[in-house]
C-alpha angles and dihedrals in degrees: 000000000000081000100062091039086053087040113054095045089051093040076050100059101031083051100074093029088051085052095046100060090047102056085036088054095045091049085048088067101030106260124122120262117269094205102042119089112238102244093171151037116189123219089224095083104313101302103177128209121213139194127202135163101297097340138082123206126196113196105195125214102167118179102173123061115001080003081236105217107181149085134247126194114209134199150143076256121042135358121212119191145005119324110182 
């Protein structure tokens, strides 16, 4: 019983912070989040716009203009990625 008081806590911390490097190490190489739930889709190619716990990541498809092609992770923390 002293094990599953030690072990959710601890599953309830390394959880967000489990999904936070992922999605930071997929926008790190340009690919979309996997743990963030898609919030927008943008009418300029098909940017999309997504939310995850503490972090917001912008996956760019321009058409129109440079064409931007890339994707930014955004948080209070770190930042990954060209924000114009």
């Amino acid at each position: 019983m002293k094990r599953k008081i030690i072990y959710f806590p601890l599953i309830l911390i390394l959880l967000p912070v489990l999904f936070f490097t992922v999605d930071l190490s997929l926008a790190k190489l340009n690919k979309p989040p996997v743990f963030a739930i898609k919030t927008e889709i943008y009418k300029d190619g098909g940017t999309k716009d997504y939310r995850g716990l503490g972090y917001k990541v912008i996956d760019y498809n321009e058409l129109d203009g440079e064409g931007r092609q890339d994707v930014v992770f955004i948080s209070k923390l770190i930042k990954v990625g060209n924000s114009k």
